[in-house]
N, C-alpha and C positions, 0 to 999 in steps of 0.2 A: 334671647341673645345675651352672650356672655360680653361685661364689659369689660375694656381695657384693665381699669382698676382689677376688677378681677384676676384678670390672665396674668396682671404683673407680680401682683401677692402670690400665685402660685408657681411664680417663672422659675426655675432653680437657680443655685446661683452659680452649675458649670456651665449652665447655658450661655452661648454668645450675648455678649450685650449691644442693645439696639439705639441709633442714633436718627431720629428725625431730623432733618435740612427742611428747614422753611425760608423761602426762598422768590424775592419780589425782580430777580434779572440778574442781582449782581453778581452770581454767576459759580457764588461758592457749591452747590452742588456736583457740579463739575470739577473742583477744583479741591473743595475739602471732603466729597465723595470719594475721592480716588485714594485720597489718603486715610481715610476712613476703615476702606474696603480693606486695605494693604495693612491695618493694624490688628484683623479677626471681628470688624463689626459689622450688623446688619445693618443696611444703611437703608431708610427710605428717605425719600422728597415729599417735600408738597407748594404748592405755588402761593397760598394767599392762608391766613390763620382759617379757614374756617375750613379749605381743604385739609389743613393740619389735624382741628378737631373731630374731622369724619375718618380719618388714619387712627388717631388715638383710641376713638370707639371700637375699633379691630384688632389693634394691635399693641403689642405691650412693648413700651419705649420708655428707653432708660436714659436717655438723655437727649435735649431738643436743644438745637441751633438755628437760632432765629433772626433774620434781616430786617432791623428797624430801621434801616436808614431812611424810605422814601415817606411813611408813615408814622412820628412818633406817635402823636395821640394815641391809631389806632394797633401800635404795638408797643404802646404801652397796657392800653386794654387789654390786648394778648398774654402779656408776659401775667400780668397779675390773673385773668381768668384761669390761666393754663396751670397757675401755681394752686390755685384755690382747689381744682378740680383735679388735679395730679400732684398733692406734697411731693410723692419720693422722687419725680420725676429732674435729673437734675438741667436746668436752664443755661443756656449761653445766647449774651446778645450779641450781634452783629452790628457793628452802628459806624460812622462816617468819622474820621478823624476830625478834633476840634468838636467835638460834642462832647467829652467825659462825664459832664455833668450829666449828659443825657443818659449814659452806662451805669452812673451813680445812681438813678431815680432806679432804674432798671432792677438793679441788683438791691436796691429796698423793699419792691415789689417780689420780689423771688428767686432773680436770676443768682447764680454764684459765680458769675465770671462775665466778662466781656473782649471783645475784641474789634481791633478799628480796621477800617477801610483803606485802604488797601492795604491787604492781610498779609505777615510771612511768612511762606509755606512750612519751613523749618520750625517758626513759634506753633505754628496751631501743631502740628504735628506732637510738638511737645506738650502741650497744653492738652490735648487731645489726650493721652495717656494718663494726665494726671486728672481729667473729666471722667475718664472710665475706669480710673482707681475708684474715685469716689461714689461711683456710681455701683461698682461692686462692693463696696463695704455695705453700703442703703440696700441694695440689694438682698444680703447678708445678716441683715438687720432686720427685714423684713421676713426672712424665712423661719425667725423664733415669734413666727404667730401662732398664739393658744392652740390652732388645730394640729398643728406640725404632731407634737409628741404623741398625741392619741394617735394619731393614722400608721404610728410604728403596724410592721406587718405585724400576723400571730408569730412567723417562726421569730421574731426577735430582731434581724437582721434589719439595719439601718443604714439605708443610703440608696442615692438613685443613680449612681454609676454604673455603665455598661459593666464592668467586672462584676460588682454585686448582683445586676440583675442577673447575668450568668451563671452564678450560684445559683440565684432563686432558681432561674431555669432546668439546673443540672438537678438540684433536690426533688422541683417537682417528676421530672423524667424516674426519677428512682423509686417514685414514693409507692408505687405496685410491684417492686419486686426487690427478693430479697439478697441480692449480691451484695456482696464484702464492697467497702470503699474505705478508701485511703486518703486522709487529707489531708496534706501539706501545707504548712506555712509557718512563718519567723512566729517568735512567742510574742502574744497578745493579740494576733491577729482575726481571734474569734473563733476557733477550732473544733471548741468544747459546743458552744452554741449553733455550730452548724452541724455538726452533729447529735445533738437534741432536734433542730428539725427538723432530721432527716428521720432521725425515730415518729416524731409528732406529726409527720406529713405520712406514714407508714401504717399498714394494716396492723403493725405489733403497737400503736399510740399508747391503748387500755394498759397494756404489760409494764414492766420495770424497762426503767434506763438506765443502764448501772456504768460509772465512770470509773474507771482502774487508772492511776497514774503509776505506770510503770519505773517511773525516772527516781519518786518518793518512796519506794518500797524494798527493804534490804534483800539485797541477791538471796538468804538465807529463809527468807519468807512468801517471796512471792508466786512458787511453787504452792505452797499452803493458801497462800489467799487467791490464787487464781482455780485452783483445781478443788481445795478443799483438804479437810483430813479427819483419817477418824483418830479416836480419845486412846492414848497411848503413842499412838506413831509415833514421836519423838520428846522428847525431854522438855515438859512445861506443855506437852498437850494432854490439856487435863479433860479434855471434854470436845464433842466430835465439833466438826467446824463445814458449813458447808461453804463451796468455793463460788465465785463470782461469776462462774458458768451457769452453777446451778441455779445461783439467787435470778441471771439474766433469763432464767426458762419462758420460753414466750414474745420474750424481749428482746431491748436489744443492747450488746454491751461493747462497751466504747473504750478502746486499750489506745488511750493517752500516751504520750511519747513512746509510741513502740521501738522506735529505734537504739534506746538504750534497754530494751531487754537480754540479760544475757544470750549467749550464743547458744549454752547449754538448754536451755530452757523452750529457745524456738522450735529444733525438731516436735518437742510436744504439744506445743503450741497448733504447730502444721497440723499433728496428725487429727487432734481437737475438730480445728476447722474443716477437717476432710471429712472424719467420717463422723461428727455430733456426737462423740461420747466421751465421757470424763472417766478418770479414775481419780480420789482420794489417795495424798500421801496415806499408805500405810491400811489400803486398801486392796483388794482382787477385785474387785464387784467392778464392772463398768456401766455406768447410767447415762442414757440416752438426753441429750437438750436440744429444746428446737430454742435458736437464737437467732441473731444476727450481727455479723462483727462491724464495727466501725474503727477502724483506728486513725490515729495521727501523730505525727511528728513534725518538728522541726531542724531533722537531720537530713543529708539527700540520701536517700535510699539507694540510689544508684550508685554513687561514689562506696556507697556501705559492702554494697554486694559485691564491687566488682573489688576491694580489699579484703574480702572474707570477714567479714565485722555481722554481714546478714548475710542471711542465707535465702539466694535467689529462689528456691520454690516456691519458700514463704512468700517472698517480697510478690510474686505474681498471683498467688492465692487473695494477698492483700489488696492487691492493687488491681483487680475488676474495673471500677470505676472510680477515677482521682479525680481529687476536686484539686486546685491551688488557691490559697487566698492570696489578695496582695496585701502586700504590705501597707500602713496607715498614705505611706510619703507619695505612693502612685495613685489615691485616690482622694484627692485634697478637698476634691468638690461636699465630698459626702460629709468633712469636719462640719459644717454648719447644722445637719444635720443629727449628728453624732451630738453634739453641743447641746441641741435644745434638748435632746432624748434624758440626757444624763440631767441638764439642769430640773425638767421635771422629774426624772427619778429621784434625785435626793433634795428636793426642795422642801425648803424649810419655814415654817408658818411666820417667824421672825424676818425671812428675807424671801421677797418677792419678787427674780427678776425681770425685769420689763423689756431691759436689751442689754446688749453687746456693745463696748464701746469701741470706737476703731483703732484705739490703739491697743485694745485687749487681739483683737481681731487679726490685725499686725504679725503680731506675737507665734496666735494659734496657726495661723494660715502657714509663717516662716520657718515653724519647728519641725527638726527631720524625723520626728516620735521613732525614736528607735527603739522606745516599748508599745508603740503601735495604740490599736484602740483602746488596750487596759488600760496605757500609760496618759491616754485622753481620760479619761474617765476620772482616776485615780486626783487629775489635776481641778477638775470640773468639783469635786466631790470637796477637797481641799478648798479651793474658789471660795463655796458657800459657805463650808464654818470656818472661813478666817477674814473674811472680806465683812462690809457691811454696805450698806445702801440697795438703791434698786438698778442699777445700773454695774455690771462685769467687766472693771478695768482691768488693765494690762498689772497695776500691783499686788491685785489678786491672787495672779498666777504664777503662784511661788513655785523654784523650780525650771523654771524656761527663763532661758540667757537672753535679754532683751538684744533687738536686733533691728539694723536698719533696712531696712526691705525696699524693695523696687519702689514699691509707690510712697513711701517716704521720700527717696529722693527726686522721683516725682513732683511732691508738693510743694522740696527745697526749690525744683530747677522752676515751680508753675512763681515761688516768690519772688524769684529772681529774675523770671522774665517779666512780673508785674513789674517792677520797679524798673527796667531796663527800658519799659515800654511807658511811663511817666517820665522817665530821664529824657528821653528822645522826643516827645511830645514836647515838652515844655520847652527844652533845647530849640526846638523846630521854631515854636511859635515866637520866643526871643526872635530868631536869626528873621523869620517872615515878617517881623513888624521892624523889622532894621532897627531893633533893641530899643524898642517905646514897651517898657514894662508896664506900663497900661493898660495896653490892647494886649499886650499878652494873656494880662492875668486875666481881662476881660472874654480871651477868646477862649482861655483853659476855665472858664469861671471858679478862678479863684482868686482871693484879695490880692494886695502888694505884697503884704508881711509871710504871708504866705509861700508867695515866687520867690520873695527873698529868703525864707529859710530852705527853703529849695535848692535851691541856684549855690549856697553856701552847702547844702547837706553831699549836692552830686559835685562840689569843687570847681563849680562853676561861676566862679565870683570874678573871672577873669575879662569876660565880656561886660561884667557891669557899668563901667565907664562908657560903653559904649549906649548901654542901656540909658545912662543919666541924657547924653546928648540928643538919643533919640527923641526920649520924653521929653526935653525941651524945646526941639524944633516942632515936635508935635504937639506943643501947646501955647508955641508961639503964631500956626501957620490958622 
């Protein structure tokens, strides 16, 4: 049987994130279940800790809400067992107003938060966002475990997004026959690389993969390097050249931004495709190639064709079987992903990294890469040799416009409601002891000196007179 631990290290990190409710009557299930549901998480219950421990065995839970009010001792047990045996797992107590100290033992034991009795629907709600921010980052952090980079496929393609697997899917459907395919997508999106697996996944694997970037190549030569030429044809050919048709014999050859090949140039291209035979600039001879074309761009072919820029025969010749890539920005999940790939690709014996920090995380997760996964790469690779330590902060990665992201403010609104929720508490317990700063501090357990830099920090120095009186009749009666 596989454990919890387990299923969680391998959970990904688009996956929904899961929220255990433990749960002794008071009735949050119900009440913080609903709001749970309503924010994309999976919500289970359990009624007593040890029901909670036979859920965890099954199920991989990213963060636990737990009801210590009728129980401390034995959820305090809880809270510290449950950390011991689940680190990433992130904890919230539940606990009875006028206990704070009890939430304070709580959250020394493991928990990272607390919340009091009778709860606000609007705080937890808020709170609750900023619980499953942090639980996504841990998450995140967990996924650049050692085995991650090795498990890269063979075709090279990295990521477990429905869109990627769909590639894989389309590659494999092709990989027994040898139709033209056309692959579209924004530059840096992986073009080059999906098309080597589509060779590698193919009965031509053994032969050449030869890659023509047609965008890189003067209008004036790429007649000559695509078809070939013999010694004389033209002025500075000093010696015969064979063409990237020929070199592809067997193989398969892969015409890189085809949408910038002249227009001149396509008809011959077509008739190439159609009937497998080449002629050399400056040739009669036509010689026969078994090939297979791949091309790609990042032009639309469609808008191309229908301006006379390409020429639709072609365009359907090419286009057999299209693949699209997306772009980096629609597929965010697969960044972690991507991340550890590169970190082990250029890892460097000087620096060994161990994790991702959240605010590196911030960063990477917020940037719209609008050079896509090169321009990941490109920053990862930069990361290593400019950075130092074992740990990939946010100053590392030079290049990306620091940005305040959703779960930043998040974290601002979770400080502000702690503190809103110690202003009100303490405010409370003044006004319920009819301002004997005594019993108050006694019932927040904290000192005098304490309530009193309190009471002056939330501008609350107004009821103290009140406070001197109380504590006098309270210690005269």
């Amino acid at each position: 049987m596989v454990s919890a631990r387990a299923l969680s290290t391998h959970k990904s990190p688009a996956d929904p994130l899961t929220v255990l409710l433990v749960d002794d009557g008071s009735g949050i299930p119900d009440l913080g279940g609903d709001i749970a549901a309503d924010a994309g998480l999976r919500v289970l219950t359990a009624v007593m800790p040890d029901d909670a421990f036979g859920i965890l065995e099954r199920e991989a839970v990213d963060i636990v809400v737990a009801d210590i009010t009728v129980s401390v001792v034995r959820g305090m047990e809880f809270i510290e067992r449950l950390h011991g045996s689940y680190p990433h797992i992130k904890i919230v107590v539940l606990t009875k107003y006028g206990t704070i100290g009890t939430a304070v033992e709580a959250m020394r034991l493991g928990a990272i938060d607390f919340i009091t009795r009778p709860f606000d629907l609007n705080e937890f709600q808020q709170k609750l966002a900023s619980w499953a921010e942090t639980a996504k980052l841990e998450r995140i952090n967990r996924s650049l475990s050692p085995h991650w980079p090795t498990s890269v496929p063979s075709s090279g393609l990295v990521g477990r997004s429905s869109e990627i697997d769909g590639i894989r899917e389309s590659i494999a459907r092709t990989s027994g026959h040898d139709c033209s395919v056309l692959i579209l997508g924004e530059s840096g999106t992986g073009k080059e690389l999906v098309a080597r697996a589509i060779h590698y996944s193919s009965k031509r694997a053994k032969s050449a993969f030869v890659p023509v970037d047609c965008a890189s190549l003067a209008p004036s030569l790429i007649e000559s390097e695509l078809f070939g030429h013999e010694k004389g044809a033209f002025t500075g050919a000093f010696e015969q050249k064979l063409g990237m048709f020929e070199v592809a014999h067997n193989g398969t050859l892969f015409l890189d931004e085809i949408g910038e090949l002249p227009r001149i140039l396509q008809a011959k291209l077509l008739r190439t495709i159609q009937e497998r035979v080449v002629r050399r600039v400056g040739s009669t001879r036509l010689r026969t190639v078994d090939i297979r074309i791949v091309a790609a761009t990042n032009v639309d072919l469609e808008n191309a064709v229908r301006s006379g820029q390409f020429r639709e025969d072609l365009y359907y010749r090419l286009n057999v079987v299209k693949l699209t890539l997306p772009p980096l920005r629609e597929r965010i999940g697969d960044i972690p992903l991507l991340v550890a790939a590169f970190l082990d690709k250029y890892k460097i014996q000087s620096r060994s990294i161990g994790r991702v920090a959240p605010d590196a995380w911030s960063r990477l997760l917020a940037h719209s890469w609008p050079g896509n996964v090169r321009e990941l790469e490109n920053v990862i690779e930069s990361a290593l040799a400019l950075g130092s330590g074992p740990v990939l902060r946010a100053q590392d990665l030079t290049g990306l416009t620091p940005v305040e992201t959703d779960g930043q403010h998040r974290m601002l609104d979770q400080r502000r409601s702690l503190e809103m929720l110690e202003k009100r508490a303490i405010l409370a317990a003044v006004r319920d002891t009819q301002g004997d700063k005594i019993a108050a501090a006694q019932i927040l357990g904290i000192g005098r000196t304490t309530l009193y830099r309190k009471l002056k920090y939330y501008n609350a120095l107004d009821i103290l007179p009140r406070c001197e009186t109380g504590a006098q009749g309270h210690s005269q009666s």
